[in-house]
C-alpha positions as CSV (number, residue, x, y, z in Angstrom):
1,X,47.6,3.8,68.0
2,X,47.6,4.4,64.0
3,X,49.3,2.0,62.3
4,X,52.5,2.6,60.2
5,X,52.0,2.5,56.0
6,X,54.3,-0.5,56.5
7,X,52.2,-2.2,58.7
8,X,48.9,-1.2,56.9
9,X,50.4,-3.0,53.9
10,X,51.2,-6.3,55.5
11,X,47.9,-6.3,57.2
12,X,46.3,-5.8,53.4
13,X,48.7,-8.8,52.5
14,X,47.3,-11.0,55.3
15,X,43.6,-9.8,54.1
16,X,44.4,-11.3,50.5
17,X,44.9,-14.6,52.2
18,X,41.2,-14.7,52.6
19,X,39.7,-13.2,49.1
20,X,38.3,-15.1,46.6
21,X,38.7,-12.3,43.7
22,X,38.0,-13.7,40.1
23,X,37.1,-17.0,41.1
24,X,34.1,-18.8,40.0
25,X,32.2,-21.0,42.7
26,X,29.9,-23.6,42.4
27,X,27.7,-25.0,45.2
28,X,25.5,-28.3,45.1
29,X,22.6,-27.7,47.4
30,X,23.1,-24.3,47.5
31,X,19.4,-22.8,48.0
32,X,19.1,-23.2,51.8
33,X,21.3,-24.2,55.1
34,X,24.6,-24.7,54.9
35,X,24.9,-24.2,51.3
36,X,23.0,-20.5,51.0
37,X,25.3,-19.4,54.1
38,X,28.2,-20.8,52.0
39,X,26.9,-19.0,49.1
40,X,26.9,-15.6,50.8
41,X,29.8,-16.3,52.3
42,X,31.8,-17.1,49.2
43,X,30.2,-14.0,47.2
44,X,31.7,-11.7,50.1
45,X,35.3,-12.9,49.7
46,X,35.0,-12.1,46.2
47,X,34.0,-14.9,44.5
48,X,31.6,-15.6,41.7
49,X,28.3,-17.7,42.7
50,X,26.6,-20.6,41.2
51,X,23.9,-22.0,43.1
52,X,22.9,-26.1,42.0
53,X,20.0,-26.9,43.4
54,X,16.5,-29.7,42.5
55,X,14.8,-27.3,43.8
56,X,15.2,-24.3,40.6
57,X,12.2,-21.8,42.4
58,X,13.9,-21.6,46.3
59,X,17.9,-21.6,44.3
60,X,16.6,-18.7,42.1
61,X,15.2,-16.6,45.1
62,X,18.4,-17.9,46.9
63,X,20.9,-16.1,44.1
64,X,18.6,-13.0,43.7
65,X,19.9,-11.7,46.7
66,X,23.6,-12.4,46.3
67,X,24.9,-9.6,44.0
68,X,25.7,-11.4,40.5
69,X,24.7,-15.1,41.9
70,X,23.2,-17.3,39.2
71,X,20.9,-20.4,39.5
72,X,20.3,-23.9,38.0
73,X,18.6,-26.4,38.4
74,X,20.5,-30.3,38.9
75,X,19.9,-33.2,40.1
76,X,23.1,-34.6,41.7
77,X,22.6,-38.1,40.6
78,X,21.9,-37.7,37.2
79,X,25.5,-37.9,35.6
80,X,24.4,-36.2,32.3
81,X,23.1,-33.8,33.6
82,X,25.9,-33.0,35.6
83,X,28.5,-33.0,32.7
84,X,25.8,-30.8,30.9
85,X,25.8,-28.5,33.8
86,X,29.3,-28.1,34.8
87,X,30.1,-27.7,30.8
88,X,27.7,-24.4,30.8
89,X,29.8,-22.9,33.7
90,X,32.6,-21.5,32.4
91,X,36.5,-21.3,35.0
92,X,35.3,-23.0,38.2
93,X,37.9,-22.6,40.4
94,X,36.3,-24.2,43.7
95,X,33.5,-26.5,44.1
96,X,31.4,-27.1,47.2
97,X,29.4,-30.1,47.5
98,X,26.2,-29.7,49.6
99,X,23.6,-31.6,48.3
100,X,22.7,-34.5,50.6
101,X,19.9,-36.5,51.9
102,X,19.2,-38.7,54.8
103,X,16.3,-41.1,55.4
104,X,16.6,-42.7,58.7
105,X,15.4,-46.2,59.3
106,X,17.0,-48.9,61.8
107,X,19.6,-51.3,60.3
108,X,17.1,-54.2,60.1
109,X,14.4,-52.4,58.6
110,X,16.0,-50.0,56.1
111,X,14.7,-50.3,52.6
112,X,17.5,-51.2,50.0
113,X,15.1,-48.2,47.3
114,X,16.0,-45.8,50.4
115,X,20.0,-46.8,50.9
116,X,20.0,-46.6,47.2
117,X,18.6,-43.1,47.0
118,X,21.4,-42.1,49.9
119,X,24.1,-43.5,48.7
120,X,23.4,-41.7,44.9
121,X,22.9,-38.2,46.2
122,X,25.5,-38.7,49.4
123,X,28.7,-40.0,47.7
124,X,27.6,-40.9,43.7
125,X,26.3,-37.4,43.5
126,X,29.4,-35.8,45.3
127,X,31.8,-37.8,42.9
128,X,29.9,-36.4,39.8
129,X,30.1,-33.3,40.8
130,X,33.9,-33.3,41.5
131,X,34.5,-35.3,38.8
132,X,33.1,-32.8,36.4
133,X,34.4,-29.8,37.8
134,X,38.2,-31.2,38.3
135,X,38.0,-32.2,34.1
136,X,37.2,-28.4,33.4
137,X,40.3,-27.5,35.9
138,X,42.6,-30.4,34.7
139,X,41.7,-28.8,31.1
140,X,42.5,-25.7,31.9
141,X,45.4,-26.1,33.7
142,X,43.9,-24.4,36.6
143,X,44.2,-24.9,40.3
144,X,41.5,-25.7,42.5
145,X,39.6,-26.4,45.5
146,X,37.1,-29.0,46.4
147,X,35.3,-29.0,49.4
148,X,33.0,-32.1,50.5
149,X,30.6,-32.0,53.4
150,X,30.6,-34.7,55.3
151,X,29.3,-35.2,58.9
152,X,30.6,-36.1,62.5
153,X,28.4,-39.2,61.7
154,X,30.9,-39.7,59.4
155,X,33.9,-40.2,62.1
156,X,31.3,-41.7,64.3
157,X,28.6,-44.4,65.0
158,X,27.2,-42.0,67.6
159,X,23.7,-40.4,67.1
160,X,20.4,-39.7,68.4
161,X,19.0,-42.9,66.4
162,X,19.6,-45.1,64.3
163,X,20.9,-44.0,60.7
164,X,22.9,-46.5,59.2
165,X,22.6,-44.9,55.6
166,X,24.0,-41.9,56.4
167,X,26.6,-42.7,58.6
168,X,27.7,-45.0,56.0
169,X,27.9,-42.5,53.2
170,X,29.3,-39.8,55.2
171,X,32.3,-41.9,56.3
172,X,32.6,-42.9,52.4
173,X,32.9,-39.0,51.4
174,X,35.7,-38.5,54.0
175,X,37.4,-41.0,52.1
176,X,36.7,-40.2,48.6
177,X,38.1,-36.9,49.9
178,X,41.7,-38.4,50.8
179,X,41.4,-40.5,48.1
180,X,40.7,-37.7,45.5
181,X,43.4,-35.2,47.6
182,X,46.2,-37.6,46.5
183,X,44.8,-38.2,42.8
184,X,44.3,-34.6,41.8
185,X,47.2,-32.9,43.7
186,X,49.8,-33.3,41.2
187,X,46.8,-31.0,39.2
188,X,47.3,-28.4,41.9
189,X,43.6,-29.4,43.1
190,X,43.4,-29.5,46.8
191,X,40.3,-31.6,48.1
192,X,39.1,-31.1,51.6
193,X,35.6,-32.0,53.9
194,X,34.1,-30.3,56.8
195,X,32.0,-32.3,59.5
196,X,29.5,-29.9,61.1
197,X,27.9,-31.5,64.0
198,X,23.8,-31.4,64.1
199,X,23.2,-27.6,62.4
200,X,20.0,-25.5,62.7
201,X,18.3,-25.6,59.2
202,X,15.6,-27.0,58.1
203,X,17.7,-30.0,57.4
204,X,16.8,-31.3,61.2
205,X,13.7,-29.6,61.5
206,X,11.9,-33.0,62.9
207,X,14.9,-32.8,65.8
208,X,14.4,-29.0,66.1
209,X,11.1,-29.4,67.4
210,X,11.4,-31.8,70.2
211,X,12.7,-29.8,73.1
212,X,13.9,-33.6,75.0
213,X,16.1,-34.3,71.5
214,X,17.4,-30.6,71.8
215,X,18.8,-31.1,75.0
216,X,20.0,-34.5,74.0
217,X,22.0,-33.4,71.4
218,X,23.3,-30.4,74.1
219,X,24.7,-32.7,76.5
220,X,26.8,-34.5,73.9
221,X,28.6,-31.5,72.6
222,X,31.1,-29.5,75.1
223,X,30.2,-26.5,73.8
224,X,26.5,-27.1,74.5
225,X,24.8,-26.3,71.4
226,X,24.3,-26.6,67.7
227,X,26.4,-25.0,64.9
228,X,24.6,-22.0,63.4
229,X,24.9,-22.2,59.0
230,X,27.1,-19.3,59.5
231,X,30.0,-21.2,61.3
232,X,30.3,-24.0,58.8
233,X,30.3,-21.6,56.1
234,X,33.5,-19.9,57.5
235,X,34.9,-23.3,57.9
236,X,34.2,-23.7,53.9
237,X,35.6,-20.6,52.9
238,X,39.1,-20.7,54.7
239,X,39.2,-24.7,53.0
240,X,38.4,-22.9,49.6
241,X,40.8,-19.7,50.0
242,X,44.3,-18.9,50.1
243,X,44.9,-18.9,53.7
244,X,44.3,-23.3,53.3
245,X,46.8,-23.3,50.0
246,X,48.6,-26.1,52.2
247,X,45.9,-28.3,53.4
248,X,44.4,-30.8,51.3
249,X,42.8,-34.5,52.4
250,X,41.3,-32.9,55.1
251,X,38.2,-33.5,57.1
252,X,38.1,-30.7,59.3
253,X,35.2,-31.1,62.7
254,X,32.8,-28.4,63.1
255,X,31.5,-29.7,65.8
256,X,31.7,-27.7,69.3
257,X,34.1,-30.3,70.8
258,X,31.5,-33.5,69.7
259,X,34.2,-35.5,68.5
260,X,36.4,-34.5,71.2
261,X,34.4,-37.0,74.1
């Protein structure tokens, strides 16, 4: 059945809910997993990409196949170089933060040189980077959107093994996240956080090859298997587009029902 030119309209209304036109995004970790899929994802609602990654070779191949992508280099933790980077970007209206680390060691045994190194890249790093990029809103008077990622480790002690350091820092970034929603909202800057469950990137590459840990992880979540990049992109871009404009202190579970047992 064809649909009536009034109709047509309201559906292209609806669609607008969902564009990112003339915006300028920035993502920390961008190069690979859920931060290239975010990328992509982003430049097809519209907006303009910035990949942030350490790694300046694999975030320059990553933006070269996003139509008008650019990449730099930055290391999260460095808070001069963040304010140096976030200065050369010009109108950043939304900001994803990516870039995270985990080095998994049993509570007794963890390294305080390796809970450092988590906690600066995990939550320091996340802070800098929203930090910098609400000044340039606040300064322009611009809204915004920041979106953390977080974890299900983050809402949970679960696991597979022990990983105090992560859990730890992921449960802080879903409440810098609440914390910064209620600071910055009077600046029309909304501040939200997915939790993807266990992902397939190269993130958990060590897990993705041991078929017993696989099946592990399977068992825990209802929906019997792990999140594809893709999925908690889409999460990221509905937190960072019109369709969210009343949702802000957020952690939204991407999870397959994880968090629901």
């Amino acid at each position: 059945m064809a649909l009536s030119r009034e109709q047509d309209m309201t559906n292209s209304q609806r669609d607008l809910h969902y564009r990112l036109d003339g915006q300028i995004s920035v993502i920390t970790g961008g190069a690979s997993g859920i931060g290239l899929a975010t990328a992509e994802l982003l430049a097809a609602m519209g907006a303009g990409v910035v990949i942030l990654d350490q790694n300046i070779d694999q975030a320059e191949a990553a933006a070269a196949n996003i139509p008008g992508a650019t990449a730099l280099a930055l290391d999260v933790t460095d808070a001069g170089a963040v304010e140096q980077t976030f200065d050369a970007v010009s109108n950043i209206s939304i900001l994803v933060n990516c870039a995270g680390i985990a080095l998994r060691h049993p509570a007794l045994e963890h390294p305080l040189d390796d809970w450092d190194r988590v906690a600066a890249v995990n939550v320091t790093g996340s802070f800098l980077c929203a930090r910098a990029a609400a000044r340039q809103m606040i300064a322009a008077a611009r809204p915004g959107s920041i979106i953390n990622t977080a974890s299900i480790m983050g809402l949970s002690g679960g696991g597979l093994y022990p990983n105090i350091s992560y859990q730890t820092t992921k449960g802080a970034l879903v409440n810098m996240t609440r914390a910064l929603a209620v600071e910055w909202a009077a600046h029309h800057i909304r501040v939200n956080a997915v939790a993807p469950t266990y992902v397939r990137t190269p993130f958990i590459a060590p897990l993705l090859a041991q078929p017993e840990l696989m099946e592990r992880i399977k068992d825990m979540t209802p929906l019997r298997r792990l999140a594809e990049p893709e999925e908690v992109a889409h999460a990221i871009g509905f937190l960072a587009s019109p369709a969210a404009a009343m949702i802000t202190g957020h952690t939204l579970p991407v999870d397959g029902g994880f968090l629901a047992r």
